[in-house]
C-alpha positions as CSV (number, residue, x, y, z in Angstrom):
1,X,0.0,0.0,0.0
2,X,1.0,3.2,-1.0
3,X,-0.5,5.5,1.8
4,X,-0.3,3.2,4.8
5,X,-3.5,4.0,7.7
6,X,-2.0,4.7,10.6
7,X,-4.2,4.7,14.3
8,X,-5.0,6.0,17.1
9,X,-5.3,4.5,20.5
10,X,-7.9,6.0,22.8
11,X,-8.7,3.5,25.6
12,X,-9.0,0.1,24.2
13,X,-9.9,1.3,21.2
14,X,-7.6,1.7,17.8
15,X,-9.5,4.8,15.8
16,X,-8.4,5.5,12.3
17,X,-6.0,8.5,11.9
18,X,-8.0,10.4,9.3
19,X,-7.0,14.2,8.7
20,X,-9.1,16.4,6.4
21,X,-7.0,18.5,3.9
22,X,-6.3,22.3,4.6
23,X,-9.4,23.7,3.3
24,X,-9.6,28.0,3.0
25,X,-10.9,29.8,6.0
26,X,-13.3,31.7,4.2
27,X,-16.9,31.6,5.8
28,X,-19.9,30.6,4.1
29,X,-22.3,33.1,3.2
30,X,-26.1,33.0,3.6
31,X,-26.3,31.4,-0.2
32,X,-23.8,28.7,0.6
33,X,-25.7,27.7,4.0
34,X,-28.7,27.3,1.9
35,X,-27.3,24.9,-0.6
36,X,-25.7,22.9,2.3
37,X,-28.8,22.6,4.4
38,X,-30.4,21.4,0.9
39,X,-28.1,19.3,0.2
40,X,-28.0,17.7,3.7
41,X,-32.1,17.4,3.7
42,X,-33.2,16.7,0.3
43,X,-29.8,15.1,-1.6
44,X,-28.1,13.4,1.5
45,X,-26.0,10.8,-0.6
46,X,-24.4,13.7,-2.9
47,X,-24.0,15.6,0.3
48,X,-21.9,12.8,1.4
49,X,-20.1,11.9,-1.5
50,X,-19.3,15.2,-1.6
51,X,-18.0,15.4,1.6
52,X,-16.3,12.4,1.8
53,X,-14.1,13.7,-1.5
54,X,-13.9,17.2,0.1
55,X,-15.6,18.7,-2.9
56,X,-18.5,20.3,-0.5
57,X,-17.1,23.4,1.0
58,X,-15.5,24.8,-2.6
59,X,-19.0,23.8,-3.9
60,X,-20.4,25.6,-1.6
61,X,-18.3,29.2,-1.7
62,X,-19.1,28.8,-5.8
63,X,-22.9,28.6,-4.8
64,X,-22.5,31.4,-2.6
65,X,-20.0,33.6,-5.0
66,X,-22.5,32.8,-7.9
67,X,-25.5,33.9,-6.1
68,X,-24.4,37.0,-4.7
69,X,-23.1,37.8,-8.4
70,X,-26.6,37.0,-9.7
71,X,-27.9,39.2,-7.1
72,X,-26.0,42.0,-8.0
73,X,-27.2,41.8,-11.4
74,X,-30.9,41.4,-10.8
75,X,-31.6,44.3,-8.5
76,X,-31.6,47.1,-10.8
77,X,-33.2,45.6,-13.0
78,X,-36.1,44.5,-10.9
79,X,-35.9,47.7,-9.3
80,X,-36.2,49.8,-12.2
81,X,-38.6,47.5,-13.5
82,X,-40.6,47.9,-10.1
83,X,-40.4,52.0,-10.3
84,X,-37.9,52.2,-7.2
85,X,-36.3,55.2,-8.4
86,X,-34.0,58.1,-6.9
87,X,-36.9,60.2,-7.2
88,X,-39.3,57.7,-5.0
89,X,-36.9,57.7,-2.7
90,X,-36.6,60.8,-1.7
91,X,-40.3,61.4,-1.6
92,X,-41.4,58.6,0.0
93,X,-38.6,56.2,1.3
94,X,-41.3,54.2,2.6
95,X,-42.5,53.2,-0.9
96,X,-39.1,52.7,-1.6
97,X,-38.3,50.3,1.2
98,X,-41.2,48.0,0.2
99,X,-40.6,48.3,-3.7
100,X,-36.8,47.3,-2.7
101,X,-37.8,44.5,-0.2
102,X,-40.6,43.0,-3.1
103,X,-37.2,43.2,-5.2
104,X,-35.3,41.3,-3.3
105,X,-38.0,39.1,-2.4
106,X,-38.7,38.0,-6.1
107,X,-34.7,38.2,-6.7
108,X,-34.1,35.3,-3.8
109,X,-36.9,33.1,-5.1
110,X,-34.8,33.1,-8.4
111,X,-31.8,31.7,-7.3
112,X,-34.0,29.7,-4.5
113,X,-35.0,28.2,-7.6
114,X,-31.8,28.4,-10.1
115,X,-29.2,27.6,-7.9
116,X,-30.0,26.7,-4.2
117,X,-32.5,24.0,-4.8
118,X,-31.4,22.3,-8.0
């Protein structure tokens, strides 16, 4: 054998050695949770395939980088497409908040649906 296992004791007990490889300490944004806790819920053999070969977390930050892109994109658009202007906002910020919260609202169910749950 090439990579020989090497153990543990604790106790009686002889536990495999296993050490992960030295993933990037970047957090997970809010997109990137999502996926996961889909994954985990509704695809729990990919979720652990893709543990196991340690191709989940940079799944993961792509999920979460690509969303957050998308996102970016999408808002003025639905925004202008929704009448939240400059001009609404200083008028009547109140409008504005609501208009920009339907926005984002319609934006999220996108990638909900795009990339999170697919």
């Amino acid at each position: 054998m090439n990579n020989p296992m090497t153990y543990i004791q604790n106790g009686d007990y002889l536990i495999p050695d296993l050490k992960l490889s030295q993933q990037p300490e970047k957090p997970l944004g809010k997109y990137g949770r999502m996926r996961k806790a889909y994954l985990k819920e509704h695809r729990p053999i990919l979720y652990n395939q893709m543990l196991l070969s340690e191709k989940l977390y940079p799944h993961l930050l792509e999920i979460d980088e690509t969303a957050q892109n998308r996102l970016e994109q999408m808002m003025p658009q639905l925004a202008k497409e929704a009448g939240a202007t400059e001009e609404l906002k200083a008028s009547d910020p109140m409008k504005w908040v609501g208009l920009m919260n339907t926005c984002k609202g319609q934006a999220e169910e996108i990638l909900m649906a795009e990339l999170i749950n697919s």
